[in-house]
KOLDOFI-606759 format. One record per residue: residue in one letter; z negated, y negated, x negated of N, C-alpha, C in turn. Coordinates in steps of 0.1 Angstrom, whole numbers, padded with zeros to 4 digits, always signed. Each point is the difference from the previous one (the first is absolute). Layout:
% residues N
AZYXZYXZYX...
This chain:
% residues 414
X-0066-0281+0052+0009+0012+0001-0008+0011+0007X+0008+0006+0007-0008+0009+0013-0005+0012-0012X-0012+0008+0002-0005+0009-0007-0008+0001-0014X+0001-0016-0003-0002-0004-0015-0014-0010+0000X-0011+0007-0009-0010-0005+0003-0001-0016-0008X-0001-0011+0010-0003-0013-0013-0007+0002-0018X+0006-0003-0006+0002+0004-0014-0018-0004-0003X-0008-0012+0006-0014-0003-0002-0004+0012+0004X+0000+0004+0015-0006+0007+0005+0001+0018-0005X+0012-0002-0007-0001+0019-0005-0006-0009-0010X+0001-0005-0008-0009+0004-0017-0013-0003+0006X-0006-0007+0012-0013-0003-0002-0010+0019+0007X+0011+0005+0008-0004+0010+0005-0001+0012-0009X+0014+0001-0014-0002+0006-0007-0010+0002-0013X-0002-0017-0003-0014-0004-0009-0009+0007+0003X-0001+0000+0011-0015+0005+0006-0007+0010+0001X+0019+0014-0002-0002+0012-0003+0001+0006-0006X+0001-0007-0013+0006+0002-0015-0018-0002-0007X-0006-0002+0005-0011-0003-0006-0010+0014-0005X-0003+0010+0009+0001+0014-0002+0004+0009+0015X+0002+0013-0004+0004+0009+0009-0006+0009-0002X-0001+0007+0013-0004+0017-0001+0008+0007+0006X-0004+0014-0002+0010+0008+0003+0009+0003+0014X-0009-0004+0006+0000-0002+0019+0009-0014+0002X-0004-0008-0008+0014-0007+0001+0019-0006-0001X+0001+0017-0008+0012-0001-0002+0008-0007+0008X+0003+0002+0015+0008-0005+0003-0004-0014+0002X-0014-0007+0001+0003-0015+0000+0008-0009-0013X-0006+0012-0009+0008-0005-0016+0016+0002+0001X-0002+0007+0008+0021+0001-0001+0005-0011+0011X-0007-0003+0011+0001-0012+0005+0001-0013-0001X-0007-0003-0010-0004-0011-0007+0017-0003-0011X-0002+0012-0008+0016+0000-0006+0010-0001+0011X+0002+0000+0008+0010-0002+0006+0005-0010+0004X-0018-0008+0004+0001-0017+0002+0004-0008-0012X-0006+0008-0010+0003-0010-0016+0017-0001-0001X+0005+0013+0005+0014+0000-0004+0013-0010+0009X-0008+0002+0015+0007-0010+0010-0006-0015-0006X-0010-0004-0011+0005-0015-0001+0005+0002-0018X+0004+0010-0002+0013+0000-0012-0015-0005-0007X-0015+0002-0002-0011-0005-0005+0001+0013-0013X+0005-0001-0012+0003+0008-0009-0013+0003-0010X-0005-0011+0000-0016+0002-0006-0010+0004+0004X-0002+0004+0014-0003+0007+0009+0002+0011+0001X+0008+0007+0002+0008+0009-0002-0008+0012-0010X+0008-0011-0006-0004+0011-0019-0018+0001-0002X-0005-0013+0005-0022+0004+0002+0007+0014+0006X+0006+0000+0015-0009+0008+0011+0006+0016-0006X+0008-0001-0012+0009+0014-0001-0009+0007-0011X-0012-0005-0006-0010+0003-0006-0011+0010+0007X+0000-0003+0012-0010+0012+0008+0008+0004+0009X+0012+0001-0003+0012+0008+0009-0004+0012-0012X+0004-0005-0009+0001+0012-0011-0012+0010-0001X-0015-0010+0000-0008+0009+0002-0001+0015+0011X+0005-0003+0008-0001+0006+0013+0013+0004+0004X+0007+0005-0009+0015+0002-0001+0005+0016+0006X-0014+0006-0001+0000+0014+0002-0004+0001+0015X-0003-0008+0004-0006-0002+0019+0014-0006+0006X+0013-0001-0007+0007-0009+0008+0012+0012+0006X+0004-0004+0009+0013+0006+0000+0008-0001-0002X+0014+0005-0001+0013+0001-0007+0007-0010+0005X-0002-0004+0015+0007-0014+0005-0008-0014-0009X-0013+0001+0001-0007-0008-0006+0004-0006-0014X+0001+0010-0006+0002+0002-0019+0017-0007+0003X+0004+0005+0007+0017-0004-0001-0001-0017+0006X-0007-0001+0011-0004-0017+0003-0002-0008-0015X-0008+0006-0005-0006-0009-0012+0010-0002-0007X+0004+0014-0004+0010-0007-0011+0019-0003+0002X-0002-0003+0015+0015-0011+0008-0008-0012-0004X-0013-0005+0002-0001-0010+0007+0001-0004-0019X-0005+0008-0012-0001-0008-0013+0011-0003-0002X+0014+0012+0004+0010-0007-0008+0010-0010+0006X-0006-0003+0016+0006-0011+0011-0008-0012-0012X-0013-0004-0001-0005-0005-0005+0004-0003-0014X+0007+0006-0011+0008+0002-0007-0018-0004-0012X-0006+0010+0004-0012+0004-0010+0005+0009-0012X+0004-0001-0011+0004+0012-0006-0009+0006-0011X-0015-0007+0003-0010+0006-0011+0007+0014-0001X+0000+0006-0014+0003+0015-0001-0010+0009-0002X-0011-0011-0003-0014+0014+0001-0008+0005+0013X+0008-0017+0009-0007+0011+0017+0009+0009+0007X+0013-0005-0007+0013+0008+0002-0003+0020-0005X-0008-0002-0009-0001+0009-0010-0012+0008+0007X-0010-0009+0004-0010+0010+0003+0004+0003+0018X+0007-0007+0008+0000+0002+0014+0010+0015-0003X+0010-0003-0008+0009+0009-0004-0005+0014-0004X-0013+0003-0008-0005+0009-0004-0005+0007+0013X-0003-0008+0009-0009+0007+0012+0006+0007+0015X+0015-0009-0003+0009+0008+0007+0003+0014+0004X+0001+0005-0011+0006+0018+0005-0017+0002+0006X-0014-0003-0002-0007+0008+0009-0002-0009+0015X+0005-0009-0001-0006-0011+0011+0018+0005+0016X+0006+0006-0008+0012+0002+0007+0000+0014+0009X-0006+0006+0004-0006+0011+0009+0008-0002+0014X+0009+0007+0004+0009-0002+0012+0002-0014+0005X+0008-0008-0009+0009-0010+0004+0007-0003+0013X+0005-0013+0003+0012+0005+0010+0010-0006-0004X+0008-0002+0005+0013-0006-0004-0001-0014-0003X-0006-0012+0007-0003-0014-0004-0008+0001-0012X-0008+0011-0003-0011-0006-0011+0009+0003-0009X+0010+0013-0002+0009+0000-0012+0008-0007-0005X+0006-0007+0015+0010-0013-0004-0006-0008-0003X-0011-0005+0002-0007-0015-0001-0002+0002-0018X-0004+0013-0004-0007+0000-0016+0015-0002-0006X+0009+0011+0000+0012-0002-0006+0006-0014-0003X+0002-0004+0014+0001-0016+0001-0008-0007-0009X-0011-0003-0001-0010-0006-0011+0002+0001-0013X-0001+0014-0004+0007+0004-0013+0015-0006-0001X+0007-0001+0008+0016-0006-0003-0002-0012-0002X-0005-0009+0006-0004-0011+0002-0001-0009-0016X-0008+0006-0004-0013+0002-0012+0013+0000-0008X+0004+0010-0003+0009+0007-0008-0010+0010-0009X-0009+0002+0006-0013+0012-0009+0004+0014+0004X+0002+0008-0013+0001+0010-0001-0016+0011-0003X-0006+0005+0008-0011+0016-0002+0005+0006+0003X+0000+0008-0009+0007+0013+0006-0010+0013+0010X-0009-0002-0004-0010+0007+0006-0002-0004+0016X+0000-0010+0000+0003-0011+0014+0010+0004+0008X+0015-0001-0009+0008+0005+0005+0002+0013+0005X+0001+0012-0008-0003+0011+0002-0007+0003+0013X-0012-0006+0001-0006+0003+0014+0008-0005+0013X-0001-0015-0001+0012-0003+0011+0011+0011+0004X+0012+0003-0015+0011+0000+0004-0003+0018+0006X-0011+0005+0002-0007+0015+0002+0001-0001+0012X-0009-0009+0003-0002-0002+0013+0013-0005+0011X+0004-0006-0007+0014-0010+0007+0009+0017+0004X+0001+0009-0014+0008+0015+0000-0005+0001+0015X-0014+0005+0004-0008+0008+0008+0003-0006+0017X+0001-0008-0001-0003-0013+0014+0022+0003+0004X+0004-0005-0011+0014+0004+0002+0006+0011+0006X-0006+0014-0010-0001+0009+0009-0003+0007+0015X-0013-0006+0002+0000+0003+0015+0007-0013+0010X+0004-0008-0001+0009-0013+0001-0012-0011+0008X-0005+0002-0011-0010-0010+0005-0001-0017-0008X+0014-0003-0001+0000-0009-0005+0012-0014+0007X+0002-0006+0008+0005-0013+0005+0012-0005-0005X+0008-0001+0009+0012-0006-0011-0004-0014-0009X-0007-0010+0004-0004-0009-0001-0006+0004-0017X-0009+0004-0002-0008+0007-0010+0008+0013-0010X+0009+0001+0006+0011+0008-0007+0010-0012-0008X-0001-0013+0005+0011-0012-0007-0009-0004-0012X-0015+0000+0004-0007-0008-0011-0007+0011-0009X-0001+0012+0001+0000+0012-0009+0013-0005-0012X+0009+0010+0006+0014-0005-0011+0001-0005-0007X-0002-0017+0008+0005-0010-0004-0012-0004-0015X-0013+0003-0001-0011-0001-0008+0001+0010-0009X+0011+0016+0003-0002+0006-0011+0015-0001-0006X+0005-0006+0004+0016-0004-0009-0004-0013-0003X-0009-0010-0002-0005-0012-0008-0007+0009-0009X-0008+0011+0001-0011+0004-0012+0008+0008-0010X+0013+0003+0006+0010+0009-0007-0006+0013+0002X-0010+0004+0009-0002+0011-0001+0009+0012+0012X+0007+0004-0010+0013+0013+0005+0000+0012+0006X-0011-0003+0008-0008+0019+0003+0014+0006+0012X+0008+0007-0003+0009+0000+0007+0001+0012+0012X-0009+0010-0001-0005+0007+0010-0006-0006+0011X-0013-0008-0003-0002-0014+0008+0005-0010+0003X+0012-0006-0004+0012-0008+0007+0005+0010+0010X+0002+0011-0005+0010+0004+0009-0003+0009+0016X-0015+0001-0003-0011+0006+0012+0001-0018+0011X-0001-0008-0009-0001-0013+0011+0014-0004+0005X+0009+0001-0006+0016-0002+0006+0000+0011+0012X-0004+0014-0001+0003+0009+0009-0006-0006+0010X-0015-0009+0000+0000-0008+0013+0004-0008+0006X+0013-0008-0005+0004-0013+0002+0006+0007+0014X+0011+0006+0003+0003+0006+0013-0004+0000+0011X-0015+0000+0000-0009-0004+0015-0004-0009+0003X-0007-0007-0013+0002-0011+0001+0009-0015-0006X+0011+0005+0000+0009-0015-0003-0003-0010+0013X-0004+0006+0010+0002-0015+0014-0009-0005-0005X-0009+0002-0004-0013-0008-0002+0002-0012-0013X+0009+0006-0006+0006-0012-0009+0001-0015+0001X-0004-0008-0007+0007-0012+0005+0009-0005-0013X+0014-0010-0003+0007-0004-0009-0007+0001-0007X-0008-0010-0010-0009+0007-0012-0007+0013-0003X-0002+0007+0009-0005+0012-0004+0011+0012-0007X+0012-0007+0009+0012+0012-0007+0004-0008-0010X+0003-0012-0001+0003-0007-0014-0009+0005-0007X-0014+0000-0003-0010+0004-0010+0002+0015+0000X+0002+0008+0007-0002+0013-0004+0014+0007-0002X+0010-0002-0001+0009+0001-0006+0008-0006-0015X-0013-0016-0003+0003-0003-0011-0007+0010-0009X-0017+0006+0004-0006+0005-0005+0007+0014-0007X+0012+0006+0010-0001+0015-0008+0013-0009-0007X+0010-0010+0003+0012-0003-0013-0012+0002-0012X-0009-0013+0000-0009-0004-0014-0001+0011-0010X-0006+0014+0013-0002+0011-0010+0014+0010+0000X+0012+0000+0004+0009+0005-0007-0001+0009+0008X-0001-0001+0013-0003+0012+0011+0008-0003+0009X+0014+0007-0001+0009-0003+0013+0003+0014+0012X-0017-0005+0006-0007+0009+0008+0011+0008+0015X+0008+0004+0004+0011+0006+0009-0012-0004+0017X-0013+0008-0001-0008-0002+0011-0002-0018+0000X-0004-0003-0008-0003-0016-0001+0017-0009+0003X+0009+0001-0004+0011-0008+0000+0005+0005+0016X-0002+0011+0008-0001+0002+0014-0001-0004+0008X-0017+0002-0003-0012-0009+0010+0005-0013-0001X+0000-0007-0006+0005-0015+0000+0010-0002-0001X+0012+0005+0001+0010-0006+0004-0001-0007+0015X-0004+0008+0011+0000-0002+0013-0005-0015+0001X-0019-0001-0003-0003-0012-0003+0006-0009-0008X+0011+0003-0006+0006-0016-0008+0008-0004+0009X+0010+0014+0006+0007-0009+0008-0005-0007+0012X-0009+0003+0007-0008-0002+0010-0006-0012-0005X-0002-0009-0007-0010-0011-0004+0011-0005-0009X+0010+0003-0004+0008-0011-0010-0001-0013+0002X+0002-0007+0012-0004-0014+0007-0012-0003-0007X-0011+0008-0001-0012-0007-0002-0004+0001-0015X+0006+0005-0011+0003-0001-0010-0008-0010-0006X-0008+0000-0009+0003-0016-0007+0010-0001-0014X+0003-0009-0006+0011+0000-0012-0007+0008-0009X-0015-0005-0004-0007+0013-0008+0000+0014+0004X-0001+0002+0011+0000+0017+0002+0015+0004+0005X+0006-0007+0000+0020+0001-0006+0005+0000-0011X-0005-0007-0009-0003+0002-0015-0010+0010-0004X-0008+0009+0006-0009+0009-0003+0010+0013+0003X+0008+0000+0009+0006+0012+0009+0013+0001-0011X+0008-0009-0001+0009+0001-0010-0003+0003-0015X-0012-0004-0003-0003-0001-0013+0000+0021+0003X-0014+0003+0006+0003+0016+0005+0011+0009-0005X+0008-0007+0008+0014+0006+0004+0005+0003-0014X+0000-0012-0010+0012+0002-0014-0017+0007-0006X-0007+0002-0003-0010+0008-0007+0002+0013+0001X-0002+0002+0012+0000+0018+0004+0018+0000+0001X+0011-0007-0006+0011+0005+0006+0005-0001+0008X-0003-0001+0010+0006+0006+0015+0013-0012+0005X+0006+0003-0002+0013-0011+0005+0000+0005+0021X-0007-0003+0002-0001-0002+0013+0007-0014+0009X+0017+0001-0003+0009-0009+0006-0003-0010+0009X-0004+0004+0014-0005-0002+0010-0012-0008+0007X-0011+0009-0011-0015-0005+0003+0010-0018-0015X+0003+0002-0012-0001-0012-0006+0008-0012+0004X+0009+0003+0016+0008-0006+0003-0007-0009+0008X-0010+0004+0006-0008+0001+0008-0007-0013-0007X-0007+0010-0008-0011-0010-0007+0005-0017-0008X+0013+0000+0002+0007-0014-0007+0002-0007+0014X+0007+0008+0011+0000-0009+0013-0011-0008+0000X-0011+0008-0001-0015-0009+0001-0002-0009-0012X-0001+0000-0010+0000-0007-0007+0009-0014-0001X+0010+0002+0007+0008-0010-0001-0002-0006+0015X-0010+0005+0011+0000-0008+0011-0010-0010-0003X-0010+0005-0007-0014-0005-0006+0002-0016-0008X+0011+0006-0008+0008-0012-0004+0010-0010+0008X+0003-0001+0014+0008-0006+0009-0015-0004+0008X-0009+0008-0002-0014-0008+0009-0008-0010-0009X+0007-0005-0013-0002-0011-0009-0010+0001-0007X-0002+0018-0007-0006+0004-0009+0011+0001-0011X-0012+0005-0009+0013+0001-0012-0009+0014-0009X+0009+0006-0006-0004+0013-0008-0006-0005-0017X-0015+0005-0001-0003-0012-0013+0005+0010-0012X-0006-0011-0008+0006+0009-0016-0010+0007+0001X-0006+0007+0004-0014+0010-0008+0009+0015+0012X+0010-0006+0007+0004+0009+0011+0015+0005-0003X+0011-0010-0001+0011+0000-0003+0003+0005-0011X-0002+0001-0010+0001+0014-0014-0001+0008+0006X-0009+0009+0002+0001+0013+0007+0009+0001+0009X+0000-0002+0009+0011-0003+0012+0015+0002-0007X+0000-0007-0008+0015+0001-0005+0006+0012-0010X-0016+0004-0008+0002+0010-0010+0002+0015+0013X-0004-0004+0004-0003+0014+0014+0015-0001+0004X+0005-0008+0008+0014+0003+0003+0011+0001-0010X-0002-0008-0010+0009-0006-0005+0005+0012-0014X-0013-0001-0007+0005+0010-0010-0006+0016+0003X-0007+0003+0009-0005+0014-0002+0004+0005+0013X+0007-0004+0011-0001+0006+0012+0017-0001+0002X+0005-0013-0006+0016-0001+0001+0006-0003+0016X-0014-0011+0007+0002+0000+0011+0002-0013+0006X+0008-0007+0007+0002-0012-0003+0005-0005+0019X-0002-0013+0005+0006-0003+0014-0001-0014+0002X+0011-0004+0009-0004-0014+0003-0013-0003+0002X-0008+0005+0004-0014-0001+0002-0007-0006-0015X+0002+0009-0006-0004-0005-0013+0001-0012-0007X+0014+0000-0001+0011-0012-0006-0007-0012+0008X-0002+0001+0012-0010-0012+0009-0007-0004-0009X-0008+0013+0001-0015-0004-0006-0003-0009-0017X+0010+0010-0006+0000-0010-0015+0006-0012+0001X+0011-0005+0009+0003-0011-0003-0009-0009+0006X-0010+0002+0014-0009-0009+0002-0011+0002-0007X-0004+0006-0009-0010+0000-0006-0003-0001-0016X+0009+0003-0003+0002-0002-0018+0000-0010-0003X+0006-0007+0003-0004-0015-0008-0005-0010+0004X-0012+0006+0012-0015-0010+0003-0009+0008-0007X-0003+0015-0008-0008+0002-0003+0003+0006-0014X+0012-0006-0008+0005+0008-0009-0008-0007-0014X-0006-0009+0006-0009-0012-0014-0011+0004-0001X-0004+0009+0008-0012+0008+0001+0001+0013-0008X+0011+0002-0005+0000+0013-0008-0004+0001-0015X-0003+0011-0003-0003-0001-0014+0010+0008-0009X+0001-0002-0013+0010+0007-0003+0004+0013-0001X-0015+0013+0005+0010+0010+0003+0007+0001+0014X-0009-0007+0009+0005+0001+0012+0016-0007+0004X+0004-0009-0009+0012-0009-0004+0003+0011+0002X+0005+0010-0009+0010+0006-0013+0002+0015+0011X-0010-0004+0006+0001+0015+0010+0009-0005+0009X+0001-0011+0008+0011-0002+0009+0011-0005-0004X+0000-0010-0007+0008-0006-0001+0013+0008-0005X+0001+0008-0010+0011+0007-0004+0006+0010+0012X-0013+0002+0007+0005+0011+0014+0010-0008+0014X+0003-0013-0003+0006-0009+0010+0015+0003+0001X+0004+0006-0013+0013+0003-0002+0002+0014+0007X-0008+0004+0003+0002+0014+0007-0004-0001+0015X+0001-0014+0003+0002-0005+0018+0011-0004+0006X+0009+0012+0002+0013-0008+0005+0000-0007+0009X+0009-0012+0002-0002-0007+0014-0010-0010-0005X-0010-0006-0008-0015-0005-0002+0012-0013-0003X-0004-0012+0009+0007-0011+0000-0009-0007-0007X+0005-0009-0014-0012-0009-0003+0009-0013-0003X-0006-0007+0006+0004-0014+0000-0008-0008-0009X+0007-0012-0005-0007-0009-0007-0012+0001+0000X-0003+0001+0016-0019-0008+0004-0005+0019-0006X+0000+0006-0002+0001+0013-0003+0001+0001-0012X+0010-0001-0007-0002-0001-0017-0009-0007-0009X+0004-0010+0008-0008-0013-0010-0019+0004-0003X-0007+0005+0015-0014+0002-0009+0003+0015-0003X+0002+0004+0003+0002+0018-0007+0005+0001-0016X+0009-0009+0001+0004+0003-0018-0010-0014-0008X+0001-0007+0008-0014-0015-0008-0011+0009-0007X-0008+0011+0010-0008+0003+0003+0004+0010-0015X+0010+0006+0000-0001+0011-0011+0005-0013-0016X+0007-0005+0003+0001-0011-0006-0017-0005-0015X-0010+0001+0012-0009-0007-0006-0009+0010-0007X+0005+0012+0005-0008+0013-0007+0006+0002-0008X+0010-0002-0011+0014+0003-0007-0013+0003-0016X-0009-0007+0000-0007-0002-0014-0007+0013+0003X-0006+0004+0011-0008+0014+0001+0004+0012+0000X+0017-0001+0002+0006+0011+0001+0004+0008-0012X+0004+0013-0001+0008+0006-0007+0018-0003-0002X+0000+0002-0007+0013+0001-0004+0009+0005+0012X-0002+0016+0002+0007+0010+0008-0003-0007+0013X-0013-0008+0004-0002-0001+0013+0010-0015+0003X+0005-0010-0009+0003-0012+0000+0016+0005+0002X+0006+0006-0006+0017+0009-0001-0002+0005+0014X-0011+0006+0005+0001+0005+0017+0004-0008+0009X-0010-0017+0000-0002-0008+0007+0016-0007-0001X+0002-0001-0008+0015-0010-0004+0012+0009+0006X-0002+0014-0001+0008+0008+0007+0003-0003+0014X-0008+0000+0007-0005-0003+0011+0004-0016+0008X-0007-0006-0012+0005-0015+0007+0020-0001-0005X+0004+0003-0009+0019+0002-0004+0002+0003+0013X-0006+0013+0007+0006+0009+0013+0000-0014+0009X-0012-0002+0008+0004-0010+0010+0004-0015-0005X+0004-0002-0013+0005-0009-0003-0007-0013+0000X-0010+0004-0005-0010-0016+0000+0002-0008-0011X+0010-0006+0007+0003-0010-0014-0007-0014-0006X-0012+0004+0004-0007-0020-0006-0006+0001-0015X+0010-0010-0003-0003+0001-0017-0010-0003-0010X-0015-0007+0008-0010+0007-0006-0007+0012-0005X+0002+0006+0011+0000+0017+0002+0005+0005-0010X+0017-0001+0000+0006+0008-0014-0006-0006-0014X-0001-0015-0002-0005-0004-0013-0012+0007-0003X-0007-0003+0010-0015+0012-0007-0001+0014-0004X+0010+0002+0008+0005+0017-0004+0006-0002-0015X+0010-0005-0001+0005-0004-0015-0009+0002-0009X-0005-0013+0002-0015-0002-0009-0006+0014-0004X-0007+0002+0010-0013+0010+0000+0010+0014-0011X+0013+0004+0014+0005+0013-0009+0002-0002-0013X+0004-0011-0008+0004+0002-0009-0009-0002-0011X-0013-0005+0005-0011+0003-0012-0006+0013+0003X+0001+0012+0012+0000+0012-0003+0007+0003-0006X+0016+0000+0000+0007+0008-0007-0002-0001-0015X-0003-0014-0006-0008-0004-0017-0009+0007-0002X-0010-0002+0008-0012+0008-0002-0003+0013+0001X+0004+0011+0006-0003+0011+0002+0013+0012-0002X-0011+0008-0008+0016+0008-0005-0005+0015+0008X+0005+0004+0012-0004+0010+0003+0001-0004+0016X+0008-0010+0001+0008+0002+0015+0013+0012+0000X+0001+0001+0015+0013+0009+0002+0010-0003-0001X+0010+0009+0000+0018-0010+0001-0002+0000+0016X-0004+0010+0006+0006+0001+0018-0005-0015+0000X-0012-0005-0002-0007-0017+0009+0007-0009-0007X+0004+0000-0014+0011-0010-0007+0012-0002+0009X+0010+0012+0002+0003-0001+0007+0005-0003+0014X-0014+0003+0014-0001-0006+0008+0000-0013-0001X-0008-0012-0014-0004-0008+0000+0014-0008-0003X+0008+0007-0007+0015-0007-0004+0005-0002+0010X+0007+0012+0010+0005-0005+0011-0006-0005+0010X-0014-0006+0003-0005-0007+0008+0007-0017-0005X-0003+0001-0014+0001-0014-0003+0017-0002-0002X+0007+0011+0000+0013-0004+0000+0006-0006+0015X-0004+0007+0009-0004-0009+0014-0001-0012+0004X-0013-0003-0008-0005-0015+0002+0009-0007-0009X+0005+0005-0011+0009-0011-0005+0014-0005+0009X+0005+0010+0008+0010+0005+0012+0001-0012+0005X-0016-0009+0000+0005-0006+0013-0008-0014-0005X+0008-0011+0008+0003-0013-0007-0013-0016-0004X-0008+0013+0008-0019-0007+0001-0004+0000-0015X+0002+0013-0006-0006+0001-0013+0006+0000-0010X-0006-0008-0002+0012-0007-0016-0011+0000-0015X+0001+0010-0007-0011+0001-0011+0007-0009-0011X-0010-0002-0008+0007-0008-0012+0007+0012-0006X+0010-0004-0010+0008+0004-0009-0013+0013-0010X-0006-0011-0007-0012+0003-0011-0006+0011+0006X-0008-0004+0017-0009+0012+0005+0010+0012+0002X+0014-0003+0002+0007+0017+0004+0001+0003-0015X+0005-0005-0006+0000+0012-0015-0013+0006-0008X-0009-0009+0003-0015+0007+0001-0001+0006+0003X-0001+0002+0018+0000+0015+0009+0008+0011-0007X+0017-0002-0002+0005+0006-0003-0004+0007-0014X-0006-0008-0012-0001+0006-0009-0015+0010+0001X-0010-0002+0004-0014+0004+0008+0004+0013+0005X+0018+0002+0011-0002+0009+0005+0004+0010-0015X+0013-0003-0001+0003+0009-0013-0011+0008-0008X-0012-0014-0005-0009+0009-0004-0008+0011+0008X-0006-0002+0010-0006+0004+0007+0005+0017+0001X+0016+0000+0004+0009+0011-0001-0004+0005-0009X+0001-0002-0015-0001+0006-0010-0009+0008+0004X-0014-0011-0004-0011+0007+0000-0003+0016+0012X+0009-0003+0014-0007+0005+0008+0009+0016-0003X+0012-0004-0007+0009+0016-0004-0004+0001-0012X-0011-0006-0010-0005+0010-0013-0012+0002+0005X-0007-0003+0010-0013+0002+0007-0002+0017-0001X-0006+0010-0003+0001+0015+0002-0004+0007+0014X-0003-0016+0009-0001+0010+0009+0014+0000+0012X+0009-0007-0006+0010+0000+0003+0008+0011+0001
């Protein structure tokens, strides 16, 4: 790989300088770490960060920020060199620039390590450099984005770096505005300068999108509110071309996506309807059960959403098999749902039987509203000529529900 020293040849070079140092040598010792780190040599690494530390007060602020990208690239999480590199920070940090702030921020996010002392100085510095606009759009995405992972909310200093986005948005590329617009949803910052600057660049780059940072943009969108019709009409076109170019939207993607239009934005298009029917039920077995319980009930609120056999069958299988993990209220959802488009295969309903009715035995502190939904769902399936329950199991159900009722109208929190 072009730039990367053979993995023998950095540790034999960095052996060699790990053995002692002097002061005059700082930068061959930061050299040496650098080779340890291009052959991913982790044991190396952590020797040579031993007389890094010594001589931690000779280094500079790009240097100190190198070290500790390269530990948490390396995914080194000792917390006492964390602790001591960390201590040495606020004096080792003496007029920063903009990469060395983003590269430490980054590190610390990375990590998931919180100093506050560490911090404090960065996010000073980060204030200062902001101010005179001495900071890169580039390094303004990975700022944010490291201090909406650390949860740290400094909102004066978000809002000093949005005031930059404006000069520099061209310098953006797709990820950079996906990342730095998820960054201020994360922290609950639905920035007017920031949602500006990047409009221009989303529509300018929507094509180059990826489904993650279309799922990052939408997710945005329902966080901070913003029912931006247009830009999310936009953002489903693409998603559903992505899916016609014989991708597909995964489960770690498609929850959100759906919760964003579907229940908090109230925003909905053929585009969409695309997208879930080619994608739900090749990655609907991949869900878990909150991510189930999150879409699945929301399908009823896709008008137009055609689901065919080949469509039903793993989507409700799929919630089918989760039936023992679920709740009560979340099982009365699902059945809601599957009654609506009418999925009538009568394994499906028998397990539902089943399952509901040893909730309704067992637990005294269901609702009437989910009893209810769950009655007329299964009054449905009995509607229709697939599902034929025994005699014995309907008066069971039936008597199960009765109780259940009771319980749920002498319940007090009824």
């Amino acid at each position: 790989m072009p730039g990367v020293a053979p993995a023998g040849a950095a540790a034999a070079m960095a052996s060699a300088a790990a053995v002692s140092y002097k002061p005059q040598q700082v930068l061959r010792l930061i050299g040496n770490m650098h080779l340890a780190f291009q052959a991913n040599d982790k044991a190396q690494f952590r020797r040579l960060a031993e007389p890094a530390y010594t001589f931690v007060h000779l280094l500079r602020p790009s240097e100190l920020s190198m070290i500790l990208n390269h530990l948490s690239h390396l995914k080194i999480r000792d917390s006492g060199l964390w602790q001591r590199f960390s201590d040495k920070l606020p004096s080792v940090f003496v007029d920063p620039d903009g990469r060395a702030v983003a590269l430490a921020i980054n590190a610390y996010a990375r990590t998931s390590l919180t100093h506050h002392e560490a911090l404090e100085s960065i996010t000073g510095w980060t204030q200062r450099l902001a101010k005179h606009g001495m900071i890169d759009g580039r390094e303004i995405a990975v700022l944010v984005n490291g201090l909406s992972k650390l949860r740290v909310r400094n909102v004066p200093l978000m809002d000093s770096l949005g005031e930059l986005l404006p000069a520099r948005a061209k310098d953006l590329n797709q990820l950079d505005v996906a990342t730095i617009l998820n960054a201020y949803a994360r922290l609950a910052l639905a920035n007017v300068h920031v949602l500006e600057a990047l409009r221009g660049p989303m529509l300018d780059q929507m094509g180059e999108f990826s489904i993650q940072s279309l799922a990052m943009l939408a997710n945005a969108h329902s966080r901070m509110k913003v029912r931006d019709e247009e830009m999310l009409l936009l953002v489903a076109k693409a998603l559903r071309k992505h899916c016609e170019d014989g991708q597909v939207v995964s489960a770690s993607h498609l929850p959100s996506i759906l919760h964003a239009y579907v229940m908090r934005l109230a925003v909905t298009s053929p585009d969409l309807l695309a997208v879930v029917e080619h994608s739900l039920p090749k990655v609907v077995a991949q869900m878990g059960s909150s991510d189930t319980v999150l879409v699945i009930p929301g399908l009823k609120h896709l008008p137009g959403l055609i689901t065919t056999p080949a469509f039903r069958r793993p989507v409700f299988g799929h919630c089918m098999s989760m039936f023992d993990t679920l709740t009560f209220n979340a099982i009365a959802g699902i059945l809601t749902v599957a009654a609506f488009f009418q999925h009538d295969a009568p394994d499906f309903w028998a397990a539902a039987l089943t399952t509901c009715t040893r909730h309704l035995d067992g637990e005294a502190s269901l609702q009437c509203n989910h009893i209810s939904e769950l009655c007329l769902a299964m009054a449905s399936a009995w509607s229709w000529k697939s599902f034929r329950p025994t005699e014995d199991s309907m008066v069971q159900f039936l008597r199960s529900v009765a109780k259940g009722t009771y319980n749920a109208i002498d319940s007090p929190e009824e």
